[in-house]
Each structure stands twice: as C-alpha cells, then as structure tokens.
Backbone bond lengths (Angstrom), bond angles and torsions (degrees), N, CA, C in turn:
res aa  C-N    CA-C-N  psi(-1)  N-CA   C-N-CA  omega(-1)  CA-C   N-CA-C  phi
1 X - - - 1.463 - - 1.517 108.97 -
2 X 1.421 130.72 115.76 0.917 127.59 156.65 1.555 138.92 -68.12
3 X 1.520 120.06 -178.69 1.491 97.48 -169.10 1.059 130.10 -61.31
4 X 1.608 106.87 -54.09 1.283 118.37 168.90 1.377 137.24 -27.58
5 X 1.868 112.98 -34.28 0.913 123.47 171.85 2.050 117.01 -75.07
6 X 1.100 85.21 -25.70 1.474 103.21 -164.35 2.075 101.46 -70.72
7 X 1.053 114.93 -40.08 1.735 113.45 173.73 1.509 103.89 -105.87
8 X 1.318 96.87 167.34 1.326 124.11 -171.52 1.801 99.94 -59.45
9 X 1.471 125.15 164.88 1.490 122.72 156.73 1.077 140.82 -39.04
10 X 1.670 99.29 -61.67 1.302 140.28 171.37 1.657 103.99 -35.35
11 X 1.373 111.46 -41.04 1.395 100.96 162.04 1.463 132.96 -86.15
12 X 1.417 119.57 30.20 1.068 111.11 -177.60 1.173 103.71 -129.10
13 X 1.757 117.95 153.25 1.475 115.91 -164.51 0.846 135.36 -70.17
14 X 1.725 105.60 -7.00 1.308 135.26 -163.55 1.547 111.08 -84.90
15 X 1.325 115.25 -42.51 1.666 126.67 145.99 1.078 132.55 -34.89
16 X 1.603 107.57 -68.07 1.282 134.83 -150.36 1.565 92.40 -84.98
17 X 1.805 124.89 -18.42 1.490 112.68 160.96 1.159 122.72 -52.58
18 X 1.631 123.78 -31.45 1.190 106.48 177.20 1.481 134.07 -131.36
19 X 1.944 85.15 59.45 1.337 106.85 162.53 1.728 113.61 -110.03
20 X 1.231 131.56 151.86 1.680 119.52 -140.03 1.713 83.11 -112.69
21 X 1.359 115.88 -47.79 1.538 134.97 -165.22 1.635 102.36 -76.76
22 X 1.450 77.32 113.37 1.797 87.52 163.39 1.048 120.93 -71.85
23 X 1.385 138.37 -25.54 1.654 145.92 -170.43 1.843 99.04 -82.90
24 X 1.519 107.00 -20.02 1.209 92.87 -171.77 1.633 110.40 -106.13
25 X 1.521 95.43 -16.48 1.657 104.62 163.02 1.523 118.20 -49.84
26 X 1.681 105.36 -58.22 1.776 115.22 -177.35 1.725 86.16 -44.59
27 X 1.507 112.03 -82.20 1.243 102.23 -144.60 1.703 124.13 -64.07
28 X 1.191 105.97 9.72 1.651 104.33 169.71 1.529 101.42 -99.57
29 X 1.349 131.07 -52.81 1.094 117.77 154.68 1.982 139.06 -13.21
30 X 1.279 87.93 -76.18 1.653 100.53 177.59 1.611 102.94 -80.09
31 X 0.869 129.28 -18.29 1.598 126.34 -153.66 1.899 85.94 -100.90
32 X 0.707 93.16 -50.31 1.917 109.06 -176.87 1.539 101.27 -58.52
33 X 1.046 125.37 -39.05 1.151 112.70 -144.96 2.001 112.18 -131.14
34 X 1.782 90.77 -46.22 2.127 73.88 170.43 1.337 91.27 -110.87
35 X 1.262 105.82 132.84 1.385 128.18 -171.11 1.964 84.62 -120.43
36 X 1.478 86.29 167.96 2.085 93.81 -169.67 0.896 112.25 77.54
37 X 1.537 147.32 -20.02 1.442 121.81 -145.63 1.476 114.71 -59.32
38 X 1.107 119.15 133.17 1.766 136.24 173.56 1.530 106.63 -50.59
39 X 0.971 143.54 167.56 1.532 161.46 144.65 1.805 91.93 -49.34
40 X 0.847 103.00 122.22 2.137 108.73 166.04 1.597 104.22 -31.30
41 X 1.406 119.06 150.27 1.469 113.92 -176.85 1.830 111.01 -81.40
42 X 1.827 93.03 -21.94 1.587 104.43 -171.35 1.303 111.44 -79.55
43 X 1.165 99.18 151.85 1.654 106.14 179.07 1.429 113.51 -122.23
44 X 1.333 145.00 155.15 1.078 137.81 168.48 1.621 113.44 164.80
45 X 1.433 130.29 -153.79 1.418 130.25 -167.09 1.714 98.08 -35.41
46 X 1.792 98.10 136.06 1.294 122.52 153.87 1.578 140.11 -52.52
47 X 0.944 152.28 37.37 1.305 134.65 -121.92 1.441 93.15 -129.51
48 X 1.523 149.90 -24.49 1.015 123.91 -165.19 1.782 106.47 -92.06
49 X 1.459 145.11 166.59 1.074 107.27 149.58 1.240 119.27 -129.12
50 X 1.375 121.62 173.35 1.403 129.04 -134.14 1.614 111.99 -128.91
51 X 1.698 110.62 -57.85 1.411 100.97 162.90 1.945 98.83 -168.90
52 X 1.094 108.53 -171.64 1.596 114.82 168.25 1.420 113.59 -90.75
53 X 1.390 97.50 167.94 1.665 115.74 167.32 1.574 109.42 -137.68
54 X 1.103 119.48 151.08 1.736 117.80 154.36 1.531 97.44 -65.67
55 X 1.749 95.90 129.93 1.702 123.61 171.80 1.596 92.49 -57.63
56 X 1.934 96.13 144.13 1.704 99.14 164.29 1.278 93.20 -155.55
57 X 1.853 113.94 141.24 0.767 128.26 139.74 1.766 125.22 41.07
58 X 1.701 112.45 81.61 1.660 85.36 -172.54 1.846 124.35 104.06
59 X 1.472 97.43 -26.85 1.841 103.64 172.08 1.451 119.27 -108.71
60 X 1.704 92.91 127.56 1.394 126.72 -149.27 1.598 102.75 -38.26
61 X 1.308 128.10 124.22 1.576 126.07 -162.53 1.314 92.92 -72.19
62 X 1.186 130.69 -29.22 1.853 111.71 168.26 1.169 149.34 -27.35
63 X 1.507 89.98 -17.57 1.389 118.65 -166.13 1.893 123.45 -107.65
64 X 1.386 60.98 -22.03 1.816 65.69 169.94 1.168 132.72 -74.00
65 X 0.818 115.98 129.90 1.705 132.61 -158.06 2.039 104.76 -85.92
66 X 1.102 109.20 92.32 1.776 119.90 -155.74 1.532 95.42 -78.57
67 X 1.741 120.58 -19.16 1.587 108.93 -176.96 1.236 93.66 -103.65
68 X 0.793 166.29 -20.89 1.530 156.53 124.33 1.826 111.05 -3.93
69 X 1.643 92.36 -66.95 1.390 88.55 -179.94 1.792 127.69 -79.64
70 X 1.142 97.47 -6.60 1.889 112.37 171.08 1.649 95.70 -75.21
71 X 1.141 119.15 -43.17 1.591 109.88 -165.24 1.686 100.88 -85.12
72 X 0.953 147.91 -23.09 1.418 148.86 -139.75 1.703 102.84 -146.28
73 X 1.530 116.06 -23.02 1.720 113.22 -174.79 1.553 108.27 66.93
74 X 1.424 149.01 -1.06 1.370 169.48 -105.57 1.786 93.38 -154.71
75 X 0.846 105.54 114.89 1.730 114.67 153.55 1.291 119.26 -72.07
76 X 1.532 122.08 108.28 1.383 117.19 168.68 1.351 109.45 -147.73
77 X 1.441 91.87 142.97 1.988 109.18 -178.52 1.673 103.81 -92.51
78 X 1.391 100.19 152.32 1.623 115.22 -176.47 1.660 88.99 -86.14
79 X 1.156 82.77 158.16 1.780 94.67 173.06 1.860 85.46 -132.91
80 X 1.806 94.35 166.99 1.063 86.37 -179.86 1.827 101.06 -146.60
81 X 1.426 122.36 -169.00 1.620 99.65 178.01 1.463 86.44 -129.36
82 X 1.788 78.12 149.58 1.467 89.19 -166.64 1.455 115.50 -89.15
83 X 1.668 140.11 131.24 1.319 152.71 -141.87 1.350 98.87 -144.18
84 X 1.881 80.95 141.08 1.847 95.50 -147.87 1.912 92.52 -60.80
85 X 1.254 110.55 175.42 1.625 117.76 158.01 1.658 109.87 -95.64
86 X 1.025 123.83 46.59 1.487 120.08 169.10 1.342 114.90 -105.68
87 X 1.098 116.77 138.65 1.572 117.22 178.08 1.111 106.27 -129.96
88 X 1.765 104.70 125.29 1.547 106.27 -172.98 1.977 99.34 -122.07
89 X 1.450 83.69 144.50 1.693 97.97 173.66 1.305 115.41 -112.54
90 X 1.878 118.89 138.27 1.468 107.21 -165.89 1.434 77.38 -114.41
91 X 1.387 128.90 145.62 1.239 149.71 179.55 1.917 104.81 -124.36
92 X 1.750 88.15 115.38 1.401 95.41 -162.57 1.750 113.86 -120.83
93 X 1.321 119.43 93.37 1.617 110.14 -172.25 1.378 110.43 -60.07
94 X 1.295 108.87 146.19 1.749 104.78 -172.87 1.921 81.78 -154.16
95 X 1.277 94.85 65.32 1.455 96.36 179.71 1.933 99.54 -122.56
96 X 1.472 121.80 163.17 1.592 107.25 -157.29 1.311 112.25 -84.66
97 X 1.523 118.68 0.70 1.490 111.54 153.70 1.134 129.13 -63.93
98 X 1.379 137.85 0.26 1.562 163.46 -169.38 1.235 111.05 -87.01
99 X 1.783 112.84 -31.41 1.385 111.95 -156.00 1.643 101.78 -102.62
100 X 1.629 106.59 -4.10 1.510 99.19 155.59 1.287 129.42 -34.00
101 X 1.964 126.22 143.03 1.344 108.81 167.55 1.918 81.06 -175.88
102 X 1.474 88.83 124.21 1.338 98.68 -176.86 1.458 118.97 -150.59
103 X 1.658 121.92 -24.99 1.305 137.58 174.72 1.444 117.10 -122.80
104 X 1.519 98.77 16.81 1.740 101.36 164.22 0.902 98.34 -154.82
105 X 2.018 112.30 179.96 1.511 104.56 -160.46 1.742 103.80 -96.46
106 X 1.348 117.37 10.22 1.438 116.18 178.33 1.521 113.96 -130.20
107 X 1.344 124.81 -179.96 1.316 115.84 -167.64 1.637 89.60 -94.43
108 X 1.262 101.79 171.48 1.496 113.30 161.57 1.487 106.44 -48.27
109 X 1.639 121.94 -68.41 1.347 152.51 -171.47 1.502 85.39 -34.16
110 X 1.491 128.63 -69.74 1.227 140.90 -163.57 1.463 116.14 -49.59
111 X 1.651 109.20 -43.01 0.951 118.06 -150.86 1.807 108.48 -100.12
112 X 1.618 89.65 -17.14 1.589 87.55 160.07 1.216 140.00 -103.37
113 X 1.835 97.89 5.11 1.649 113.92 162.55 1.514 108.76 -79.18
114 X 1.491 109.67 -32.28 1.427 91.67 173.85 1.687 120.91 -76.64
115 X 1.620 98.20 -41.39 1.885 84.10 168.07 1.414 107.97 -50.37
116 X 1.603 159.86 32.89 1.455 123.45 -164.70 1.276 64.45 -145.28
117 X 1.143 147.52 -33.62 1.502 153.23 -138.34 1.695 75.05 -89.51
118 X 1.309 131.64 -88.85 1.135 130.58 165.79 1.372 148.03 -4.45
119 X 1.675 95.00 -61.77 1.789 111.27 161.97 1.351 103.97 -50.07
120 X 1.305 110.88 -66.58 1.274 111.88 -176.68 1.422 154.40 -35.71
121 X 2.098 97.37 -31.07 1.170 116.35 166.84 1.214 114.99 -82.04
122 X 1.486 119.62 -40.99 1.485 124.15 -171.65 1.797 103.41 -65.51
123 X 1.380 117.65 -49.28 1.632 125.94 165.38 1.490 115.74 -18.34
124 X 1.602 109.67 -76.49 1.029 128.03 174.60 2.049 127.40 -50.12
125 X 1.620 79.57 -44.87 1.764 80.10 171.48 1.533 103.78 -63.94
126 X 1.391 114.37 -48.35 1.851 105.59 -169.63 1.903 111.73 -67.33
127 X 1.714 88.83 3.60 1.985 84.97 179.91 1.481 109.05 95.95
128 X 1.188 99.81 -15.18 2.114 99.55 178.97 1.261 100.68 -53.31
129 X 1.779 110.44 139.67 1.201 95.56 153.63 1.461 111.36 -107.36
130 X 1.689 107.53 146.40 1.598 125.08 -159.90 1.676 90.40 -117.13
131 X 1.445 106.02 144.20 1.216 130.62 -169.00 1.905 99.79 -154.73
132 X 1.353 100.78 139.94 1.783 109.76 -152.94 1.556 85.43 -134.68
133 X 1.945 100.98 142.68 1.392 127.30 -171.50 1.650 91.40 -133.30
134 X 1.123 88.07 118.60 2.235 90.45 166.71 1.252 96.06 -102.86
135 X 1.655 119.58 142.98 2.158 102.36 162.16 1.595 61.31 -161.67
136 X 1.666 72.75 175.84 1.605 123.36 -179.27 1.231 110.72 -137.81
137 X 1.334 97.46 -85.72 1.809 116.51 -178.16 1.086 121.56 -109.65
138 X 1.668 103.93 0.18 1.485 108.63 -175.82 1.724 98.36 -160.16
139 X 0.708 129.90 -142.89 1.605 147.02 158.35 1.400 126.98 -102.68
140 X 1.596 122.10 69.84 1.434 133.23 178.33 1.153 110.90 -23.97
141 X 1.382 120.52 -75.24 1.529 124.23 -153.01 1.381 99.77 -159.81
142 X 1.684 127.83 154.32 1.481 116.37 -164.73 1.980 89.38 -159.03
143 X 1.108 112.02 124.25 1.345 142.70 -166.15 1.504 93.34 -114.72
144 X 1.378 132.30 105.82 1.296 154.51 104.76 1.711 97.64 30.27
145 X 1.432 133.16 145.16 1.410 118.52 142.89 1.862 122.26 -89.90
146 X 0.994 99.82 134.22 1.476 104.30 162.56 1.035 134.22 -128.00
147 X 1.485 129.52 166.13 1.476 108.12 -176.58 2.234 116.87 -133.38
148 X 1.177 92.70 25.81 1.453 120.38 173.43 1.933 99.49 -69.39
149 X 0.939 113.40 146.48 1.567 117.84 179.62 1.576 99.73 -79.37
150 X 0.969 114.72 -42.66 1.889 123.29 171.89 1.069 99.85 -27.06
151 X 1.814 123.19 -67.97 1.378 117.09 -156.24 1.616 125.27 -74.63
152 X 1.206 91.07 22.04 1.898 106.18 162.78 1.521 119.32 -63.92
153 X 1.428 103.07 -39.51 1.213 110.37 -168.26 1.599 109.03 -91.17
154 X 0.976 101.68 -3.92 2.138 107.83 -179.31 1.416 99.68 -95.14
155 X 1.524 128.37 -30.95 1.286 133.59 160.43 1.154 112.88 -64.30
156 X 1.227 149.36 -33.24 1.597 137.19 -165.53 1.577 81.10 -109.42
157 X 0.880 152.13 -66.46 1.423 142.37 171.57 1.829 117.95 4.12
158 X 1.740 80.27 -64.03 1.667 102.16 -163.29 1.599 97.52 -71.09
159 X 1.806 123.41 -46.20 1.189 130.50 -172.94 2.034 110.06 -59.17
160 X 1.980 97.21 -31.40 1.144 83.47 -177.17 1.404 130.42 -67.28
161 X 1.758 107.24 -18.49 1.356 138.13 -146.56 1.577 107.27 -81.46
162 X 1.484 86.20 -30.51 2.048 89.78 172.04 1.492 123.15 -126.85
163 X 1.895 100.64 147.85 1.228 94.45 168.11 1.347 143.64 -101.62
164 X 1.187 125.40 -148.05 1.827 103.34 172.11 1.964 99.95 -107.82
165 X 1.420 95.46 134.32 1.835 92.14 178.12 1.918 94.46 -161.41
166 X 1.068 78.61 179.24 2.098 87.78 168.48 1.337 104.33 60.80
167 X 1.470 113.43 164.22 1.144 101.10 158.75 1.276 160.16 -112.32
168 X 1.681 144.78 -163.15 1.219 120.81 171.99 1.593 145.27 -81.47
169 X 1.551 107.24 137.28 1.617 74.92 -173.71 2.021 72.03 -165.37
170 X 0.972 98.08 107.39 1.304 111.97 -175.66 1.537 122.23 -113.38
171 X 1.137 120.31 -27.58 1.617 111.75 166.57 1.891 111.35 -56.40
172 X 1.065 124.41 -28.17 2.000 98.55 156.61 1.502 120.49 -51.62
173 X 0.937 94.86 -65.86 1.598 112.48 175.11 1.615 121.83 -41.00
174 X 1.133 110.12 -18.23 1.436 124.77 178.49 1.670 112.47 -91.31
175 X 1.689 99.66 -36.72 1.299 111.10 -159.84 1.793 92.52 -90.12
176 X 1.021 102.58 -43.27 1.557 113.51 -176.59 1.800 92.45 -60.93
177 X 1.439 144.89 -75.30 1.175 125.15 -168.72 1.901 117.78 -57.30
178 X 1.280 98.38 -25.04 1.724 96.66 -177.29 1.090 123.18 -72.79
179 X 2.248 101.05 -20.47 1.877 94.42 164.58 1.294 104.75 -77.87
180 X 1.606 135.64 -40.25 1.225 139.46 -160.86 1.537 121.38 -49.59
181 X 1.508 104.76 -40.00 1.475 114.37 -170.64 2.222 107.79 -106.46
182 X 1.344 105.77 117.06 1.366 98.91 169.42 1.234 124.10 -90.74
183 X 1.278 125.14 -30.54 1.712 119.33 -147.46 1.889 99.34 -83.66
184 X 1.174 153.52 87.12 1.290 134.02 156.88 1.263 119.93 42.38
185 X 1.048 109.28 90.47 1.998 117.07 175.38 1.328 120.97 -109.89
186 X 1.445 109.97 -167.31 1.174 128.41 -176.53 2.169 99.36 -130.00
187 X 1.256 95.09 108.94 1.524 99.50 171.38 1.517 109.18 -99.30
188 X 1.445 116.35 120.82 1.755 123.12 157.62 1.130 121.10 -94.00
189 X 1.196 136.13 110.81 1.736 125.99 -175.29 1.344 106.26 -130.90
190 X 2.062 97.71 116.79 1.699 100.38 165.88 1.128 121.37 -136.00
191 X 1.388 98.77 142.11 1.673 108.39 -160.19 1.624 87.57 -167.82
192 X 1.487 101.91 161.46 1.012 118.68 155.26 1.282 139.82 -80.61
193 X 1.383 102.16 7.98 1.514 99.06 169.98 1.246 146.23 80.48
194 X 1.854 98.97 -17.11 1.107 106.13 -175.63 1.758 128.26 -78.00
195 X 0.978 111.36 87.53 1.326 129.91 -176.03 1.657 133.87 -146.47
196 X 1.142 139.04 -165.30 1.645 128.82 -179.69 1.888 96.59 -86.44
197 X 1.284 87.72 99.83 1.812 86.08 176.99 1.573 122.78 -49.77
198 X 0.976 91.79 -33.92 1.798 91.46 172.14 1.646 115.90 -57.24
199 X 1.368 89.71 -54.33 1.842 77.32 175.79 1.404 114.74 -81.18
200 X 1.521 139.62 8.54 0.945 136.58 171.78 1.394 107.42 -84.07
201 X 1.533 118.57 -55.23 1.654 138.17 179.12 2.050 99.86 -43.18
202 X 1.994 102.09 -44.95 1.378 106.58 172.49 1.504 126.12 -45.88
203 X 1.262 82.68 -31.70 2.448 102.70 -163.84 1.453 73.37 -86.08
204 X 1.402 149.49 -63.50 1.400 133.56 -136.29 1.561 104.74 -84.72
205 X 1.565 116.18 -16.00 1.529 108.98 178.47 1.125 109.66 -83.47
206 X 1.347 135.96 -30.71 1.184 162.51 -142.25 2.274 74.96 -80.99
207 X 0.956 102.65 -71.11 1.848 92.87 -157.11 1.719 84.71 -75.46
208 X 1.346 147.82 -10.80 1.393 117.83 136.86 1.439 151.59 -29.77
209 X 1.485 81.18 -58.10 1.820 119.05 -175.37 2.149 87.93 -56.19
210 X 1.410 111.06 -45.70 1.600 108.21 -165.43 1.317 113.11 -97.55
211 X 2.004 117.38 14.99 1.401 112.74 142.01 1.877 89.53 93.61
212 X 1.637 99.99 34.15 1.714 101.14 167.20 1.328 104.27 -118.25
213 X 1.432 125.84 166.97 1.350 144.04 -177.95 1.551 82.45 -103.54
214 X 1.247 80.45 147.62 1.730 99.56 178.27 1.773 120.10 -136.51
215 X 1.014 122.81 104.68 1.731 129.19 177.73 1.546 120.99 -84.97
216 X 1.507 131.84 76.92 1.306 103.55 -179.89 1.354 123.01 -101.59
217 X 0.906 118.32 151.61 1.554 139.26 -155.23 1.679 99.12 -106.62
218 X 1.792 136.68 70.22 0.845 125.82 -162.88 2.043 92.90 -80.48
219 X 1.290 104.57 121.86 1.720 108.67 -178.94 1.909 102.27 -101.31
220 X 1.102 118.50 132.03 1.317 105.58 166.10 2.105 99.66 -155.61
221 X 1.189 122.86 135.82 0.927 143.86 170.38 1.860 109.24 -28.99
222 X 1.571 130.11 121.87 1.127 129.94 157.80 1.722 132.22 -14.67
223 X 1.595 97.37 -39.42 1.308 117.08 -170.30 1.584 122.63 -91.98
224 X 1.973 102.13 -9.07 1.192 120.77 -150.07 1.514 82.63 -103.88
225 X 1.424 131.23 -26.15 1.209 133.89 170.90 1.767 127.70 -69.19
226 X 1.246 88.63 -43.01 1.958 97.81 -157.89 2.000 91.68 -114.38
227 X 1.456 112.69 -18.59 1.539 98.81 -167.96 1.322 131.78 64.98
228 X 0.845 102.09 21.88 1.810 123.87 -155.83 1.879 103.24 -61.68
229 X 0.657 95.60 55.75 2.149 105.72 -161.30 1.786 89.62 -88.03
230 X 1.403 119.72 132.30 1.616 84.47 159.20 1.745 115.70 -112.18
231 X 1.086 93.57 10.13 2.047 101.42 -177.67 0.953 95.05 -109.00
232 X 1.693 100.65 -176.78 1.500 109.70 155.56 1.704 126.58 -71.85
233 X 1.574 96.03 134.27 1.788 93.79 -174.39 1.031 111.69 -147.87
234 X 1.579 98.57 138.45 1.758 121.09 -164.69 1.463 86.58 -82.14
235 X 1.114 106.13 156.41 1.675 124.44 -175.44 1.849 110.29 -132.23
236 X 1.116 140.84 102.60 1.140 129.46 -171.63 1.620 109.48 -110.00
237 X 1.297 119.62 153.66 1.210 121.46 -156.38 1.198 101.92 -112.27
238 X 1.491 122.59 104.11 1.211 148.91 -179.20 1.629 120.67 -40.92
239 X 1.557 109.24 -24.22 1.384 120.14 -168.73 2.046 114.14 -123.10
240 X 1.430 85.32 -1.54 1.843 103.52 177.13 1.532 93.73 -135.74
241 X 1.124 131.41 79.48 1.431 119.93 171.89 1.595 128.93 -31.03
242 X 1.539 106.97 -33.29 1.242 116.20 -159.42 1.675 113.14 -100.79
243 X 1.492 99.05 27.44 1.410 103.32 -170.56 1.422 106.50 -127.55
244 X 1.341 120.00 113.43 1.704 114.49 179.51 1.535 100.31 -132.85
245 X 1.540 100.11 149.41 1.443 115.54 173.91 1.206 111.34 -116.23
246 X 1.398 126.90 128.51 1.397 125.54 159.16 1.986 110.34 -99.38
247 X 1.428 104.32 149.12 1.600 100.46 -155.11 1.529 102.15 -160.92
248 X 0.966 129.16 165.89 1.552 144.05 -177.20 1.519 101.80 -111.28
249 X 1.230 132.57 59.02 1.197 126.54 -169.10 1.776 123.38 -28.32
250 X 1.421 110.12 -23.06 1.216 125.37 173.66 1.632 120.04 -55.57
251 X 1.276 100.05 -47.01 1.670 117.69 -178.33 1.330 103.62 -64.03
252 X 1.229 136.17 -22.62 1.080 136.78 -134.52 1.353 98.02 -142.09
253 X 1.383 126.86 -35.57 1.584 121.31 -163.62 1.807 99.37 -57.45
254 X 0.977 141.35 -50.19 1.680 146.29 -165.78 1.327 99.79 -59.95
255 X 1.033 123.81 -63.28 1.961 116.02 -178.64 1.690 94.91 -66.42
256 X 1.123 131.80 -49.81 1.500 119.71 178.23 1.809 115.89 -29.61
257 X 1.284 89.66 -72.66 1.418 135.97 -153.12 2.212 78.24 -55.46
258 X 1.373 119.21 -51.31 1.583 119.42 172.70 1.326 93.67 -55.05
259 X 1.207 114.89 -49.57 1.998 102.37 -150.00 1.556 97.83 -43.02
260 X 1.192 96.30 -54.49 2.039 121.69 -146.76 1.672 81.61 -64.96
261 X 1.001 138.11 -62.62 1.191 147.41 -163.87 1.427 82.41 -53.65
262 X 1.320 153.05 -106.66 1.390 146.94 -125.64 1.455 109.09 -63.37
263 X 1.575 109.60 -27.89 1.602 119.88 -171.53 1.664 96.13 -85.52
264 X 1.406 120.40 -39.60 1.826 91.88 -179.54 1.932 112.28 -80.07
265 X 1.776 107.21 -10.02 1.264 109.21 -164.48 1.707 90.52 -77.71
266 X 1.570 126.20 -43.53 1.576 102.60 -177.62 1.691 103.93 -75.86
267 X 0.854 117.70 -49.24 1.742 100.02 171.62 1.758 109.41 -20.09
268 X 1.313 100.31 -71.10 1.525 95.53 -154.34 1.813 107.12 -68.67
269 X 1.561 106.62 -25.82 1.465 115.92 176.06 1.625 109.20 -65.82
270 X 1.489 109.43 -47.55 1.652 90.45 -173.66 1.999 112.08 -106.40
271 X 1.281 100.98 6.77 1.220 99.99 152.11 1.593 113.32 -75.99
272 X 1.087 127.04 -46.57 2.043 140.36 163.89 1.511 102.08 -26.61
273 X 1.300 114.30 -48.23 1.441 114.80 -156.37 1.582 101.70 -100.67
274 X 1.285 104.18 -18.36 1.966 99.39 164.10 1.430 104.95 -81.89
275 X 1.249 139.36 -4.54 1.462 129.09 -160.94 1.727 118.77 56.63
276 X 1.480 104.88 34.86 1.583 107.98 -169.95 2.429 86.72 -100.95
277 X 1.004 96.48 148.03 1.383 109.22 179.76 1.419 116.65 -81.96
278 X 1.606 133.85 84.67 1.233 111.53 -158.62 1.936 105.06 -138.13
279 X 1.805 79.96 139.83 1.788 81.33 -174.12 1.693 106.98 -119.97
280 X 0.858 102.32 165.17 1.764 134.97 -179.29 1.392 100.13 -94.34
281 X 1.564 116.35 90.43 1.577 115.29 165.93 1.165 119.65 -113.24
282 X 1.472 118.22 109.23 1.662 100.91 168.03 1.419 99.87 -99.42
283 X 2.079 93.72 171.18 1.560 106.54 -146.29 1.814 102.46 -93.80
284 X 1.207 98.71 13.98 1.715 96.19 136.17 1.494 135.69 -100.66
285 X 0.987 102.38 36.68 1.649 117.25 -173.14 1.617 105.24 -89.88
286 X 1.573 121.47 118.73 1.609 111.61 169.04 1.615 116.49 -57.22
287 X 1.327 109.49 128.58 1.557 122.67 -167.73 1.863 103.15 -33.60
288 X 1.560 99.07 -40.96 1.916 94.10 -161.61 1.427 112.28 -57.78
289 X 1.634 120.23 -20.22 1.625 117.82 -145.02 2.225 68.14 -85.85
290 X 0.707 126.38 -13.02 1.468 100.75 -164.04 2.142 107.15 -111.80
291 X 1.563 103.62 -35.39 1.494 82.30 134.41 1.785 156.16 -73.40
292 X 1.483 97.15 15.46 1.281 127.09 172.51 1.279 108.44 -71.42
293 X 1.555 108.80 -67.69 1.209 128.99 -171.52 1.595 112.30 -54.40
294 X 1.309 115.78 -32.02 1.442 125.18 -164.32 1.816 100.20 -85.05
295 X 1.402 97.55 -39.42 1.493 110.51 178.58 2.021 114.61 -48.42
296 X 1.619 84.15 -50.03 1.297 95.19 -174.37 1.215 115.24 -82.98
297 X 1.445 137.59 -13.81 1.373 115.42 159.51 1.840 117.35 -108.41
298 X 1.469 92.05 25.97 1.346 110.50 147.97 1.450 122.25 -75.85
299 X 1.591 109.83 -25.64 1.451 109.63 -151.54 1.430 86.92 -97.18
300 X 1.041 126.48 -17.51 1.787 151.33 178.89 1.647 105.71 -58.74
301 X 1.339 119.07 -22.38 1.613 123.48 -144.87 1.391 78.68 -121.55
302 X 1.443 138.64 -7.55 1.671 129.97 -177.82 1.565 114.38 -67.19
C-alpha cells in the first residue's frame, strides 16, 4: 500500500486544490487527520476564560468576576485555562518565485498558504500562540502572535490579502524578525528558497544564535527538481519579468538536475549542523507528512 492510499484525500493537494477557503482547508486538514491531541505540555499565562466558581476563602479578589455578582448577588471567581507559553512564528515567502506551478496541481505560493492555514489551526488548538511574517525582499506584513482561537481569522485574512511578486531576498527579513522577537520561540519558514543560501543559512542562525527552534519547510515544485519538460520550453522568470529562456530541457536537465542537488544538499548539511529541523517538500506531498514534521520538533521543544 502506498501512501497515498494509506490517508484520507482530503489530505492530498490534489483535493485540497479545489477547496477555495483557507479556514476550511486548516480544518479538514488538522481535523481529518491528528485526532487525540493532548492539552499543550506548557503551562503558563492565564488568558483565555473558561468558566466560574463560588468565591472561597483566600482567592485572589482579582478574580472575581463583579458582573456576575451584580446580576446574581453571588460571589464568583473566573477561572481560566491554562495556555501553553510558546510562541510560534509562521514565516511565509510570498515572493514571485512562489507562484511557480507546473508538476502539481497547486502553486508552491498555494501550497504553503495552505500548510500555514494548517499550522495555524493545529497551533491554536494546542493554545500556541501563532504570530505570521509575509516577506520577499523585505518584510511584507507582520502579525503579532496570539493565542485566542479568533486570531485564525486575522491570519488567513492577512495571507489572503497578498500575493506572490518581486523578488527574493530574505536574510533582512530574518534578521529584522530575530531582533524583533525575544522570549524563546518556535520559527516555521516556507519558501522555496530560492536565494544566496549563505545569507539565507545567515537569517536562519541568526533566530538560533537568540535561542529559537527553527522548522523549515524547504517547498519547491515537482518540476523544479527533475525538469521533467519534454519539448522545447520557454522558462520566464517570475521575479525579473523581462527575462525569458527558451531551452531543450533535455540538454540541460543533467547539469540542472547537479545544481539542485548541491543547493538542497548544503541546505540540509548546514541547516544539520545549526540544529535547525529541515525538510525537502515538494508540492505533491500529502499535507500530514509535513504536519508530522512540525509535530516532531514540537515534541523536541518539551
């Protein structure tokens, strides 16, 4: 039995292309698929609340809930549930190499709004609070973390709000959020990558160096791997409009086929040697193998 056979549809991209709603993507995703989830292992600030108690003896009068007791004459304290202290950031390229899509049925761009669409729900159910970075060439747009179930919808909002264009250049954007945020996090970053790895590997030590876990989600298109073209094909460059190649992909697939090979082998080699968690997804990948990945260096952060 292969994989495909082995999970539900709903996780496959091939489905999930032609679902339009991101809110409804997360929840077939996560809802479909990790079933059990535990209460978060972390404990810390109170903030959601949950229900009353009769006041006793000794509990902190802060807590007492005074319109409760105007309507009822009844002393009662709020209780509240307790939500982990983790704060996770989904780092989302929306730069126009993204909007490639040629050997699956969604774009990269697509396919990593729906993984975030995802992170996001599962985050929130375990109490994380999730806070979202769009960049390209700079730092698009930057979403606060929270950990209220509400703020699902200010995240797919913001994700819906942009598209992929311009180009990449993402080590600011890395360096700029790693001064921004202090307390110990959780970094997710997906993109394709396509950029000077060194200064990318630079942006990814950088939220090391300040004592974050880091997940990257390297996404790149079926076609972006193997070249699998069988005519001649113009190639246009998503991030220079004015630049097109016409090519025999054949002539060319063997030195390709090295490039890609040396560029995901130092990724995964000197991401290895930062202790950053990093996978190879192309965007035919069933959604779970990559909330797997997130799971497991979740389980890393215990």
């Amino acid at each position: 039995m292969n994989h495909s056979d082995a999970v539900p549809s709903y996780l496959d991209p091939e489905t999930l292309s032609r679902v339009a709603r991101l809110d409804l993507v997360a929840r077939l995703v996560v809802e479909g698929f990790i079933t059990g989830l535990h209460r978060s292992p972390y404990h810390g600030f109170s903030v959601e609340f949950s229900e009353h108690r009769a006041y006793m003896p000794g509990d902190p009068l802060r807590d007492l809930d005074w319109k409760a007791y105007a309507k009822s004459d009844r002393l009662y304290v709020k209780q509240y549930e307790e939500e982990t202290n983790l704060k996770a950031y989904i780092l989302c390229d929306v730069s126009g190499s993204m909007d490639f899509c040629a050997g699956a049925p969604m774009s990269k761009y697509r396919y990593a709004t729906c993984l975030s669409a995802a992170l996001a729900y599962l985050m929130l159910r375990q109490r994380d609070a999730v806070g979202l970075m769009l960049f390209r060439d700079a730092v698009e747009s930057y979403v606060p973390p929270r950990s209220v179930q509400s703020h699902l919808q200010t995240l797919l909002k913001e994700i819906d709000r942009v598209q992929p264009e311009r180009d990449t250049h993402m080590a600011p954007a890395f360096h700029d959020l790693a001064e921004r945020i202090g307390r110990r996090g959780l970094i997710v970053v997906l993109s394709d990558l396509l950029d000077d790895p060194q200064e990318v590997l630079r942006g990814l030590r950088h939220f090391r160096h300040r004592g974050h876990e880091v997940v990257v989600f390297h996404l790149l298109d079926p076609r972006e791997l193997d070249l699998q073209f069988d005519r001649e094909t113009r190639f246009f460059d998503l991030e220079q409009t004015d630049q097109v190649i016409t090519t025999q992909p054949l002539q060319v697939r063997r030195e390709y086929g090295k490039m890609m090979e040396e560029i995901v082998e130092t990724y995964r080699r000197d991401c290895a040697e930062a202790h950053i968690d990093y996978a190879l997804i192309d965007t035919l990948t069933p959604f779970d193998q990559a909330l797997s990945r997130y799971l497991a260096q979740r389980k890393k952060m215990r």
